[in-house]
C-alpha positions as CSV (number, residue, x, y, z in Angstrom):
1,X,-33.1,18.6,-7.1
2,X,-36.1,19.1,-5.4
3,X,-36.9,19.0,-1.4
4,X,-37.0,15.4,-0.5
5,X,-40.2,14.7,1.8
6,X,-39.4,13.3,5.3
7,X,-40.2,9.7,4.3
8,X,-38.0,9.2,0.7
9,X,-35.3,10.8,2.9
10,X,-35.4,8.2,5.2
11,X,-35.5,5.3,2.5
12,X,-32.6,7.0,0.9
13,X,-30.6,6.7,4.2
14,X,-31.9,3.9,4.9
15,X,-30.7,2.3,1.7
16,X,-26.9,3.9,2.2
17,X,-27.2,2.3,5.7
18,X,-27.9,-1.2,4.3
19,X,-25.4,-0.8,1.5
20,X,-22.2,0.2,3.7
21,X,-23.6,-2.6,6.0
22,X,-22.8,-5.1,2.7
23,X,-19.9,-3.6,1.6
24,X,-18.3,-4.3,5.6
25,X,-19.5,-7.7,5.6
26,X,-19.9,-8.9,2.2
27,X,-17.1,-7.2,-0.3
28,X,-14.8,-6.2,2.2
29,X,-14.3,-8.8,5.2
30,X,-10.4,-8.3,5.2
31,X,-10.3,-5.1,6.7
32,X,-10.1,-5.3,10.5
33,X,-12.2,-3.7,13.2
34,X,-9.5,-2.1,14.6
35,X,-8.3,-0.6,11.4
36,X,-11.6,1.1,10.5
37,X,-11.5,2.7,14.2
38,X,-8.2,3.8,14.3
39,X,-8.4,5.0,10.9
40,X,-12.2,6.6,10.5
41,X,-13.1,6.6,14.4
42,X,-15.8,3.9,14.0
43,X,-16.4,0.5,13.2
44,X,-18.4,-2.7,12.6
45,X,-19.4,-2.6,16.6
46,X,-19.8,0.8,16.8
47,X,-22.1,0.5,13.9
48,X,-24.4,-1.9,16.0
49,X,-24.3,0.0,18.7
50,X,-25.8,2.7,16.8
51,X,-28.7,0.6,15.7
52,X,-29.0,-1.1,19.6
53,X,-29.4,2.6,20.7
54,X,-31.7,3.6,17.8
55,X,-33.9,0.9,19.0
56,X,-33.8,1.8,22.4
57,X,-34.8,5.2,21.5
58,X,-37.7,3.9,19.9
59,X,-38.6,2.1,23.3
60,X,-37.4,-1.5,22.2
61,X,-35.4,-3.5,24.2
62,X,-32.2,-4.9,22.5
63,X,-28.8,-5.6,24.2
64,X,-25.6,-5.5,23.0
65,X,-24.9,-9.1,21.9
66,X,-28.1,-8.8,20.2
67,X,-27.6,-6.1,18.1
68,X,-24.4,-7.5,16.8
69,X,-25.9,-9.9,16.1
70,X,-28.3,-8.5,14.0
71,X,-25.6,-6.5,11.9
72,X,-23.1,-8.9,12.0
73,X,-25.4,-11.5,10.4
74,X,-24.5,-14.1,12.9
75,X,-23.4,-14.0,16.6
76,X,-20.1,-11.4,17.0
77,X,-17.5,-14.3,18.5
78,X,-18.4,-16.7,15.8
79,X,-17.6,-13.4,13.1
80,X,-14.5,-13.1,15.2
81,X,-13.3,-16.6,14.9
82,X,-13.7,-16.6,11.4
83,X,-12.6,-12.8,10.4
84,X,-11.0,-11.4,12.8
85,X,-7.1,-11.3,13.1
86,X,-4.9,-10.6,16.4
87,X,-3.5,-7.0,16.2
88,X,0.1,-6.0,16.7
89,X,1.5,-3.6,19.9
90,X,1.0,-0.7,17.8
91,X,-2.3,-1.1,16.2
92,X,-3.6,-1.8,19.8
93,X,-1.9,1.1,21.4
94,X,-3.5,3.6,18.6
95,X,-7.0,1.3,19.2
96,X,-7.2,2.6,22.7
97,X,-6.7,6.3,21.6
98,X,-9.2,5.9,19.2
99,X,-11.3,4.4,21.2
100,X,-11.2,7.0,24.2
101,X,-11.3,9.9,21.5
102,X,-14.5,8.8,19.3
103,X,-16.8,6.3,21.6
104,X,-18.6,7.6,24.6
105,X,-20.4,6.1,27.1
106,X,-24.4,6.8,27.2
């Protein structure tokens, strides 16, 4: 394969981005937060976090509930409310280790 130019490797990643976005919001809505961080070190808020720091990078202002709610499609406690499932003792014990291991503060 040849070099990709600057640009189509952006559109290519771009493109990935958008389509693990759909598959976490769209094709796989059962699996829990706290089960993609414990298991992969990331999830659906760390993924909009991401995108609220890429912006800020880029000089935009963007908070925190308003990133989510440009990933999650909608504002984060309605996703909760309608998604989200309370965790047993051990899930949340192995959240907090995963979340102290993999997420740092800027």
């Amino acid at each position: 394969m040849d070099t990709l130019d600057d640009q189509t490797r952006i559109e290519l990643e771009a493109a990935a981005f958008r389509r693990l976005r759909q598959h976490l919001m769209d094709d796989r809505m059962d699996v829990q937060n706290i089960d993609l961080m414990n298991l992969a070190g990331f999830c659906r808020n760390c993924l909009s976090r991401w995108y609220q720091e890429a912006a800020s990078e880029r000089g935009m202002d963007m908070g925190k509930e308003e990133a989510r709610e440009v990933f999650y499609g909608m504002p984060y406690d309605d996703w909760k409310t309608a998604h989200q499932t309370e965790a047993p003792a051990d899930k949340q014990a192995a959240f907090a280790t995963a979340l102290r291991d993999n997420v740092t503060d800027k």
